[in-house]
Backbone as numpy.savetxt, mean C-alpha at the origin, in Angstrom:
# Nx Ny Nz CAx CAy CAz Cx Cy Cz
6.02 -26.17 50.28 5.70 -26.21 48.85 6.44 -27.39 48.21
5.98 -28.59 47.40 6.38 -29.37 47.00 7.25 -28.99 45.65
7.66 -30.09 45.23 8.81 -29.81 43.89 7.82 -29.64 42.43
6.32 -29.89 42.55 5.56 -29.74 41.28 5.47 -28.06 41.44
4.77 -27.94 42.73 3.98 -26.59 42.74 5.38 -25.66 42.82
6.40 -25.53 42.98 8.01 -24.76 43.07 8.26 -24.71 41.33
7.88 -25.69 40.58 8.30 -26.04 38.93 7.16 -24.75 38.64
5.97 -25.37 38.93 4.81 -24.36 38.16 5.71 -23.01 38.55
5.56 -22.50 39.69 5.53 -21.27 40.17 6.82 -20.45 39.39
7.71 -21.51 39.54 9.01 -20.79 38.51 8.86 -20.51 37.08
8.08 -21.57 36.56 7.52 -21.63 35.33 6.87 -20.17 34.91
5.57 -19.73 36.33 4.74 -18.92 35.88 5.38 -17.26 35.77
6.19 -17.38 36.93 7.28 -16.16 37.03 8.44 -15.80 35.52
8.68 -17.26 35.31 9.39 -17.10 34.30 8.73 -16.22 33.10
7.64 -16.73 33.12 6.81 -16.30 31.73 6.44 -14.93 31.33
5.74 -14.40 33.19 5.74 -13.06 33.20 7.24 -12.10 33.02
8.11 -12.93 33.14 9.32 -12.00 33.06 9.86 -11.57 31.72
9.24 -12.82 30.92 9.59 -13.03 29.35 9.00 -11.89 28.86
7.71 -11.80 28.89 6.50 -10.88 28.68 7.19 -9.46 29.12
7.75 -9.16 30.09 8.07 -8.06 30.53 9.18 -7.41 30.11
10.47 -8.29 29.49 11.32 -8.13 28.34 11.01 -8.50 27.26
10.15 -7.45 26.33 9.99 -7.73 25.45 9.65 -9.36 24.55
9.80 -10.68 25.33 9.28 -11.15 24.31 8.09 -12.03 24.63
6.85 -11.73 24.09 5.39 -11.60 24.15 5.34 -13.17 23.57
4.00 -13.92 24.19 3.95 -14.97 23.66 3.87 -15.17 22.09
3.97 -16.43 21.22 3.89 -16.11 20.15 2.44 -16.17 19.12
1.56 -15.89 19.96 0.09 -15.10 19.35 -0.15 -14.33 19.43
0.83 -13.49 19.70 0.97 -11.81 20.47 1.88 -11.30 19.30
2.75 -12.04 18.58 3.85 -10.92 17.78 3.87 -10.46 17.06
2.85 -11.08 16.16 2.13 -10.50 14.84 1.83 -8.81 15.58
0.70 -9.03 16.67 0.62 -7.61 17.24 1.50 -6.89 17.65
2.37 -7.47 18.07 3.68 -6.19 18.76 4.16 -6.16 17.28
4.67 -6.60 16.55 5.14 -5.77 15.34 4.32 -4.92 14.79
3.16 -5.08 14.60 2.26 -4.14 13.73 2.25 -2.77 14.38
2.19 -3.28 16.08 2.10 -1.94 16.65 3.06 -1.29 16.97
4.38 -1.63 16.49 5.42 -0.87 16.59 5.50 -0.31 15.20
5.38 -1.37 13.64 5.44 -0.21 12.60 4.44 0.94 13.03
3.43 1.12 13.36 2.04 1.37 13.04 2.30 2.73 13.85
3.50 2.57 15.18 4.28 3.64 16.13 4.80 4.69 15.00
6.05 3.87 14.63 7.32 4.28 13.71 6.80 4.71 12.86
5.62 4.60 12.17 4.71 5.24 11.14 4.42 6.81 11.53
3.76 6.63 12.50 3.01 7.97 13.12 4.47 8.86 13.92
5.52 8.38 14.24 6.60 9.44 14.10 7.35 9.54 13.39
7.75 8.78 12.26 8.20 9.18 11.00 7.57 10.58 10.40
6.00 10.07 9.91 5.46 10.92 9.64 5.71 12.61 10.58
6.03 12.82 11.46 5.82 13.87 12.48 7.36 13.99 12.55
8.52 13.28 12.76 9.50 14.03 13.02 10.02 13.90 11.57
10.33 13.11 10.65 10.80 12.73 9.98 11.84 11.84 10.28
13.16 11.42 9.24 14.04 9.98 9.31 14.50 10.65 10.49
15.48 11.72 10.12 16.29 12.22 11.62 15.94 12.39 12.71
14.79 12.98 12.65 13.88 13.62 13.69 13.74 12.56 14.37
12.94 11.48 14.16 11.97 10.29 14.67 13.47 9.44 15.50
13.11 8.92 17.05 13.82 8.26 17.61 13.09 6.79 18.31
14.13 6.21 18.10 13.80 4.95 19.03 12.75 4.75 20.06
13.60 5.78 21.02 12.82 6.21 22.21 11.34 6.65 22.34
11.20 7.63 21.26 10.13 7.57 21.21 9.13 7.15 20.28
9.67 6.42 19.54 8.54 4.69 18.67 8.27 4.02 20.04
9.61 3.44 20.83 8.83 2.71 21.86 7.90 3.31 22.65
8.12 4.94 23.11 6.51 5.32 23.77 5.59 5.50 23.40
5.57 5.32 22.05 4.40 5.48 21.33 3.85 4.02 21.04
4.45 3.26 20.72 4.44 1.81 20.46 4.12 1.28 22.14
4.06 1.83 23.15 4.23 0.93 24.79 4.83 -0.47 24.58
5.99 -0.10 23.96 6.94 -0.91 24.01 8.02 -0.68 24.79
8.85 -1.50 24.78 10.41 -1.34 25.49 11.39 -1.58 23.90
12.53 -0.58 24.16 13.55 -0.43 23.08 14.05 -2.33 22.83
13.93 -3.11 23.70 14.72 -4.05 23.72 13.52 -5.01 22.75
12.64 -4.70 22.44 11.37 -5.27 21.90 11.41 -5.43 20.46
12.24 -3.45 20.34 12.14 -3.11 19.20 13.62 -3.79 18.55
14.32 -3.46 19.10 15.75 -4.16 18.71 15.63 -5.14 18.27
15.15 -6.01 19.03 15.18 -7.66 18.44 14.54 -8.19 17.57
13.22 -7.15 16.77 13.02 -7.48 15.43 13.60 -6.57 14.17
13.69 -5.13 14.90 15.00 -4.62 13.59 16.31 -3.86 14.18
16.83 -4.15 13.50 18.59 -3.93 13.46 18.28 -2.15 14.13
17.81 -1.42 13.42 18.06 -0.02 13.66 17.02 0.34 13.00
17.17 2.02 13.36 15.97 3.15 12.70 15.90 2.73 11.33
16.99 2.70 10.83 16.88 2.65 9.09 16.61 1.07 8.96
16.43 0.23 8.94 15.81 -1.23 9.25 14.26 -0.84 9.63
13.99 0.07 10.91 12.56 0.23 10.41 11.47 1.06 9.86
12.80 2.06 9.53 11.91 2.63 8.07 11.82 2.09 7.08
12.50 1.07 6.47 12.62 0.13 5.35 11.30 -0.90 5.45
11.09 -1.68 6.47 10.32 -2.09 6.69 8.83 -1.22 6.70
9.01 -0.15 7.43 7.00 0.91 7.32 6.81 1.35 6.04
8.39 1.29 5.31 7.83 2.37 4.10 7.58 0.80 2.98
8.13 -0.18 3.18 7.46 -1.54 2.25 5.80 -1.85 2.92
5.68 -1.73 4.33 4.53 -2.03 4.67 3.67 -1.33 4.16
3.69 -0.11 3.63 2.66 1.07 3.89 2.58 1.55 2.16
3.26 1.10 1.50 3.24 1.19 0.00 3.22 -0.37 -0.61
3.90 -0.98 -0.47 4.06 -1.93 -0.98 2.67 -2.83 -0.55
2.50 -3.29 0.68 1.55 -4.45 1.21 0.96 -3.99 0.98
0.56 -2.92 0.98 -0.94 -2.32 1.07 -1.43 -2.00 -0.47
-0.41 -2.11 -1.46 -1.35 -2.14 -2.96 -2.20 -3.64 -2.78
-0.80 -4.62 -2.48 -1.36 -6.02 -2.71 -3.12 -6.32 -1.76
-3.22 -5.79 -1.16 -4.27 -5.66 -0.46 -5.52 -5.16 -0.59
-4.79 -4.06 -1.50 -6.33 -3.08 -2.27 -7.13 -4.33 -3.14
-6.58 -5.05 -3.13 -7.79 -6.22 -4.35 -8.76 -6.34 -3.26
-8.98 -6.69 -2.57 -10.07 -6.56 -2.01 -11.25 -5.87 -1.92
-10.80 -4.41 -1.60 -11.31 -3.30 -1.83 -12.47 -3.39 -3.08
-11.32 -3.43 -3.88 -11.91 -3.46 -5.46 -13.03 -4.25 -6.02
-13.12 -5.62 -5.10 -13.86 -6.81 -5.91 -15.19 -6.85 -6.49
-15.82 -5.57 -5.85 -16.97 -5.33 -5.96 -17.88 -3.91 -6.59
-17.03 -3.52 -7.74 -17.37 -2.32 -8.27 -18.73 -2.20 -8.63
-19.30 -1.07 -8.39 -20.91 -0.99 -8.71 -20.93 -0.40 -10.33
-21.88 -0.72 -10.79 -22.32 0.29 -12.03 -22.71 -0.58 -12.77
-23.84 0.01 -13.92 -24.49 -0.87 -14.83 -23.63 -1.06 -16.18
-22.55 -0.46 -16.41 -21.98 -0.60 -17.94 -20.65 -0.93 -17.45
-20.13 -1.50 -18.27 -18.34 -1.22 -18.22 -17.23 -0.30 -17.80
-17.80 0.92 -18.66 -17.30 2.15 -17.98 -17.70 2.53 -16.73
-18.88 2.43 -16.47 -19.61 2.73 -14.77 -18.45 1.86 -13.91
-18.70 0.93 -14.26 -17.69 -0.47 -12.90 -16.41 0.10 -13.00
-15.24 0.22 -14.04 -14.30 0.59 -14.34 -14.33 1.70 -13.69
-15.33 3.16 -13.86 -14.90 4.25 -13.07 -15.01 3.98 -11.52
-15.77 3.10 -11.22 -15.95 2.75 -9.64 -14.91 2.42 -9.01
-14.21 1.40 -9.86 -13.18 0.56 -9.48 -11.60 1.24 -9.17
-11.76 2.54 -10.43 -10.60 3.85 -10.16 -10.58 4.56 -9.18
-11.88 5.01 -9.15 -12.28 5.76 -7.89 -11.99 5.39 -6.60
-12.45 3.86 -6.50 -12.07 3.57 -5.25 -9.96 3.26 -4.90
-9.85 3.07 -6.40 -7.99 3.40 -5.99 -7.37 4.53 -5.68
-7.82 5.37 -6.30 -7.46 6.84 -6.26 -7.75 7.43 -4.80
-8.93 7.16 -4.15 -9.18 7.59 -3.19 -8.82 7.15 -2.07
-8.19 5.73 -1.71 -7.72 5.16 -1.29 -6.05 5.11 -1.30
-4.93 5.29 -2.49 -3.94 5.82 -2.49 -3.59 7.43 -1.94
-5.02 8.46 -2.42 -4.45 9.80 -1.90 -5.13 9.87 -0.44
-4.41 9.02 0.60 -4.44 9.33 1.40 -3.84 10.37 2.36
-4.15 11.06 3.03 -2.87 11.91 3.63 -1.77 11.35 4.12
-1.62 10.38 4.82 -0.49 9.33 5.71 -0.18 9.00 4.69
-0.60 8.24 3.61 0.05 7.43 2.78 1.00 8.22 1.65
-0.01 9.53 1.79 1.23 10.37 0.82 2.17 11.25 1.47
1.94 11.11 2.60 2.96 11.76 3.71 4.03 10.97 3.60
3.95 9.40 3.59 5.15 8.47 3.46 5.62 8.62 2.21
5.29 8.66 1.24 5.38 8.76 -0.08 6.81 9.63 0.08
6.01 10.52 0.18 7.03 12.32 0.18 8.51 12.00 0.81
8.20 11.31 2.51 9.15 11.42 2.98 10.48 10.18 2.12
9.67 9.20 1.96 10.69 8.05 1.02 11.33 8.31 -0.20
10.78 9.87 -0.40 11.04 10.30 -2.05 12.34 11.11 -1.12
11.64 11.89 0.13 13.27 12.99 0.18 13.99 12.10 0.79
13.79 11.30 0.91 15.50 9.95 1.90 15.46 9.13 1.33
15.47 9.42 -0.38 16.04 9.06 -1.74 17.55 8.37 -1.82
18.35 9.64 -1.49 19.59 9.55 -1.42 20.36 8.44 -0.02
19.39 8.95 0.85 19.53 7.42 1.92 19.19 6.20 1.92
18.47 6.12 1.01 18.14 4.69 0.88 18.18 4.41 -0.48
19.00 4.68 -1.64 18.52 4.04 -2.98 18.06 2.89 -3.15
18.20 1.82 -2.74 18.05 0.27 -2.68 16.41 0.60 -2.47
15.95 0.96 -1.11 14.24 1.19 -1.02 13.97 2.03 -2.06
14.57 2.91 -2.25 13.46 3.69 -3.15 13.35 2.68 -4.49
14.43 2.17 -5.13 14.29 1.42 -6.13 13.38 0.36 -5.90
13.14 -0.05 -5.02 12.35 -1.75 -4.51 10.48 -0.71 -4.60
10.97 0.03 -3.98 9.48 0.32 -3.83 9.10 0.63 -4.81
9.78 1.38 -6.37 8.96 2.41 -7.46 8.87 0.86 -8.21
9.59 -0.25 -8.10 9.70 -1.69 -8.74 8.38 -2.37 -8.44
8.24 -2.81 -7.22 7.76 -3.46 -6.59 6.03 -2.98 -6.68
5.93 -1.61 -6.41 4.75 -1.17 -6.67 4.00 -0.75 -7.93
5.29 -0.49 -9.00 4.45 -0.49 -10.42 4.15 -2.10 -10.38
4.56 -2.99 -10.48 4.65 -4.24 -10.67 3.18 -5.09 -9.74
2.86 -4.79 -8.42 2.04 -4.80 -8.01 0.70 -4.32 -8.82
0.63 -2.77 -9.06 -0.86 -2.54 -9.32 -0.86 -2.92 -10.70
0.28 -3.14 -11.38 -0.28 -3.68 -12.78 -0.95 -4.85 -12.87
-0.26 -5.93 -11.65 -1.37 -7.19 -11.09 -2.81 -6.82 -11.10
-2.58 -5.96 -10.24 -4.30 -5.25 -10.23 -5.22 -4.84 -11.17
-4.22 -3.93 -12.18 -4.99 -3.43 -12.91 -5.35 -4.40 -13.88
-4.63 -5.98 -14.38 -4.94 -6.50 -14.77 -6.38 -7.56 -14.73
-6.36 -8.08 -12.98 -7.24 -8.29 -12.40 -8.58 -7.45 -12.83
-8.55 -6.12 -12.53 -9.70 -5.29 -12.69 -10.22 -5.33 -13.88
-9.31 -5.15 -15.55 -9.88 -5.41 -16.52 -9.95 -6.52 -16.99
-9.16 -7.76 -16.29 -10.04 -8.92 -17.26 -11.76 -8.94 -16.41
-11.79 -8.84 -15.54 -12.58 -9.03 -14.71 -14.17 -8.74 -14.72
-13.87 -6.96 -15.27 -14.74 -6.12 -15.43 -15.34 -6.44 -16.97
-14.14 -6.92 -18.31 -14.50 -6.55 -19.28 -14.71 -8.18 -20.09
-14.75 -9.37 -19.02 -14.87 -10.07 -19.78 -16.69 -10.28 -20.10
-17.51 -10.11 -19.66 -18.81 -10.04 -20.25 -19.19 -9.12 -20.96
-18.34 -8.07 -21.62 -18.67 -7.34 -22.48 -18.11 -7.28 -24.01
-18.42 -6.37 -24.86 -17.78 -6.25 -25.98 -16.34 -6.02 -26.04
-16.28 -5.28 -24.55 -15.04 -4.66 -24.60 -13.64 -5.24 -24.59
-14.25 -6.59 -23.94 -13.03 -7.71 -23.79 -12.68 -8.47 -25.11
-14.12 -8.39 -26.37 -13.12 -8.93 -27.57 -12.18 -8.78 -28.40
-12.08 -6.96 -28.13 -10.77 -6.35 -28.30 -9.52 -7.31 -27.99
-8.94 -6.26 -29.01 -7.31 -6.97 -29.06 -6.58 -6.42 -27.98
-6.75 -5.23 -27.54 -6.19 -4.83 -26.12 -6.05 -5.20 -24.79
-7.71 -6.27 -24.55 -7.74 -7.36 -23.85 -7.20 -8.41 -23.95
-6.87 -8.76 -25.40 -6.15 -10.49 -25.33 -5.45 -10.81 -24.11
-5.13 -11.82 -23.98 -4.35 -12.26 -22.72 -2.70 -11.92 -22.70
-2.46 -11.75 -23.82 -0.83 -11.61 -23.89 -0.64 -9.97 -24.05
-1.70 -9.46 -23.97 -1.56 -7.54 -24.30 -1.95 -7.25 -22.56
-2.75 -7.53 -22.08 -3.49 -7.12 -21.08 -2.40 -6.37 -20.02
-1.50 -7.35 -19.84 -0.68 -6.22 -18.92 -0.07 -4.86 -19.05
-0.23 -4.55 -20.55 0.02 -3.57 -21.06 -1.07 -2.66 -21.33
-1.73 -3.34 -21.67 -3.36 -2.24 -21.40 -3.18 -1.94 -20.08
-3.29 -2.65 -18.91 -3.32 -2.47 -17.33 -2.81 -1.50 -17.24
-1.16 -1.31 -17.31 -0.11 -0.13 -17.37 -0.67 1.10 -18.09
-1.09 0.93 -19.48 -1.84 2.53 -19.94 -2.70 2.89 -18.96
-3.57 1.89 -18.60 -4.54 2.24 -17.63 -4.71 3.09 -16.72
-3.62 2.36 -15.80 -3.44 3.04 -14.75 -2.26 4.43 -14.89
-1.74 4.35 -15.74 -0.06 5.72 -16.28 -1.49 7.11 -16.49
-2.67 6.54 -17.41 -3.68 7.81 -17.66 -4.83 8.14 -16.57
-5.10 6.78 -15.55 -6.07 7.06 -14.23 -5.44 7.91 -13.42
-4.62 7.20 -12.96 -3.74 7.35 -11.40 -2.10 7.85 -11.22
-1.65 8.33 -12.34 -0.65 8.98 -12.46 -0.74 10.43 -12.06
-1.14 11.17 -12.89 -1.48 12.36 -13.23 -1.82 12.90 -11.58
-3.01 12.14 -11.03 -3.76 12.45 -9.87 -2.44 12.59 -8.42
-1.70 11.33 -8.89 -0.23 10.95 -8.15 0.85 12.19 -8.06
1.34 12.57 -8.89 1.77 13.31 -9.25 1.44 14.29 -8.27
0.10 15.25 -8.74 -0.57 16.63 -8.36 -0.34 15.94 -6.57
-0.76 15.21 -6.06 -0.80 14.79 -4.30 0.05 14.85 -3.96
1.71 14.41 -4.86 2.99 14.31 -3.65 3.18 15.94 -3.70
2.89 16.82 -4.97 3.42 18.17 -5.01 2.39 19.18 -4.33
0.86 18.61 -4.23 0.65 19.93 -3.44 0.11 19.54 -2.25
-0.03 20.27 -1.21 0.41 20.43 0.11 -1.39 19.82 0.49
-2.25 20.62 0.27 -3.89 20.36 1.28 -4.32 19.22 -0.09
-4.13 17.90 0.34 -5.17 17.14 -0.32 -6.31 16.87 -0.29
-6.76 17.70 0.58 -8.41 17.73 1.06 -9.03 18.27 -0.43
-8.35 19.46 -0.86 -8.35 20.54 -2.33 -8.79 19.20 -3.86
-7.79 18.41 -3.27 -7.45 17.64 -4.68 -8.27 16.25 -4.57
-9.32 16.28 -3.37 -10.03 14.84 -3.19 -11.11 15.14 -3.83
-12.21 16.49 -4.21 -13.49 16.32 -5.28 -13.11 16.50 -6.34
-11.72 16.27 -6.57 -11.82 16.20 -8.18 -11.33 15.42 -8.95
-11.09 14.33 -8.29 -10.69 12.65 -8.66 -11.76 12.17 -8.95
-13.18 11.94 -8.31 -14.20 11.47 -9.66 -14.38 12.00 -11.28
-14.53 13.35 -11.01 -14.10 13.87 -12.35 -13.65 13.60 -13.48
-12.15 13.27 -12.69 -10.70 13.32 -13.33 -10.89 11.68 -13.77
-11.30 10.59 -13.08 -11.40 9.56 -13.52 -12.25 9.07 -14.56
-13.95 10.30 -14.50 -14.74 9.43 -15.41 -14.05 10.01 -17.08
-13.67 11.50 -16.96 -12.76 11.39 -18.16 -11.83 10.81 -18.58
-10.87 10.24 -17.55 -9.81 9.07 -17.98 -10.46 7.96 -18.76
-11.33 7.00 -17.98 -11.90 6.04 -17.99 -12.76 6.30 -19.48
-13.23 7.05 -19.76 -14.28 7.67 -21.22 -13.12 7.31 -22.29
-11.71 8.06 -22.34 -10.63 8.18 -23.12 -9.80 7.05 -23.32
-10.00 5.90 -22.40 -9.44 4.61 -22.41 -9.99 4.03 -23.30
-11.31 3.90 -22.68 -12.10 2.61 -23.11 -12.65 3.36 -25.06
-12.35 4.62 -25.14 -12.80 4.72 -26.20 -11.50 4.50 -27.59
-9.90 4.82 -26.93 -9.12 4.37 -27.39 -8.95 2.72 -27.64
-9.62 2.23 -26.61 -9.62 0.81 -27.25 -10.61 0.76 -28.14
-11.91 1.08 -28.05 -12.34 0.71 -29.13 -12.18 1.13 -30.59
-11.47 2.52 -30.63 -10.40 2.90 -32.13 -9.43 2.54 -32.21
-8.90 1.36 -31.63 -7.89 0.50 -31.78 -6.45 1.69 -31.25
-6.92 2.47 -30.93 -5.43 3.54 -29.92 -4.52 2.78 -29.04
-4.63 1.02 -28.76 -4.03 0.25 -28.00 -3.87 -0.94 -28.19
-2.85 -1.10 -29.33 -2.47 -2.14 -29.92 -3.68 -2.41 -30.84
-4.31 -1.73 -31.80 -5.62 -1.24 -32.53 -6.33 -2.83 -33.01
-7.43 -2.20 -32.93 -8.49 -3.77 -33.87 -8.76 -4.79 -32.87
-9.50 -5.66 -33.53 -9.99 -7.05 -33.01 -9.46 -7.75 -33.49
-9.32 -9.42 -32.34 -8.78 -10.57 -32.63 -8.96 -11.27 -33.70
């Protein structure tokens, strides 16, 4: 064997060995992280903080512990990380979702556009994390504060998005509640009278299957009581 084909061969051994301790080429890591939160997710959820071990994120993840180590410090490093992934990224993401509300009026699009948040936040997993980040409160103040921050602050982006969006071809946008310098504050009523209330009732009761036909409902009356408070000036009152 010559000194090229001895280079390759060490080369190729080397690589598989890399791969085999944990570290995966780098078009691969995006995936090994996801699929290790995506692990740590699904036994969080099931054992809880204490409960849930290393050991077994990596068998669930078909990872090796040494995989997991070297992108977080510890358990509490990657619950910090699933519970920002799984609340946090994932509001910023719902715009998508949203871009395309159906309905022929204002209120129609607007209730579409709730609907599809509402139904999409009361998820079971997602309010399973919810719950658990609310009881390991006391373990983590720093997350819990980042996340109740971070995520009002997020969907008010949204909700802003949604009503300039929805209401600028209508009457509804010549309101003073729409102006540009109110809007984030309309956004916030918005969503405190859509998606609060509904929030609320999901972390406290147990079968959300119970509480999923009655979020259209619950929204087209929100959505009726908004848009009609803006137009009796109930939000920062009158026209420009």
């Amino acid at each position: 064997m010559n000194t090229s084909t001895l280079k390759k061969t060490s080369a190729s051994k080397a690589k598989r060995a890399e791969v085999r301790l944990g570290r995966p080429p780098k078009e691969l890591i995006g995936e090994v992280d996801e699929r290790i939160l995506d692990a740590a997710r699904t036994v969080f959820l099931l054992r809880g903080f204490e409960g849930a071990s290393i050991d077994e994120i990596a068998e669930v993840a078909r990872s090796g512990k040494r995989t997991i180590y070297a992108r977080f410090a510890d358990k509490r490093a990657l619950f910090t990380e699933v519970v920002k992934r799984d609340i946090i990224t994932r509001i910023a993401e719902l715009k998508v979702e949203t871009e395309t509300p159906c309905g022929a009026t204002v209120e129609e699009r607007l209730t579409s556009a709730a609907s599809t948040l509402l139904h999409w936040g009361l998820d079971t997993d997602r309010i399973g994390l919810m719950r658990l980040a609310i009881a390991e409160a006391r373990r983590f103040p720093d997350l819990a504060a980042t996340v109740n921050r971070s995520a009002r602050e997020l969907s008010t982006q949204l909700g802003v998005h949604l009503l300039r969006d929805l209401t600028r071809s209508d009457e509804l946008g010549t309101l003073r509640a729409f102006a540009p310098e109110q809007l984030a504050t309309t956004a916030r009523l918005f969503l405190d009278l859509v998606a609060v209330p509904m929030l609320l009732r999901a972390l406290y009761e147990v079968d959300l299957k119970a509480l999923d036909p009655e979020i259209d409902a619950h929204v087209a009356r929100a959505v009726a009581f908004f848009i009609a408070g803006c137009r009796n000036g109930g939000i920062e009152g009158g026209k420009r």
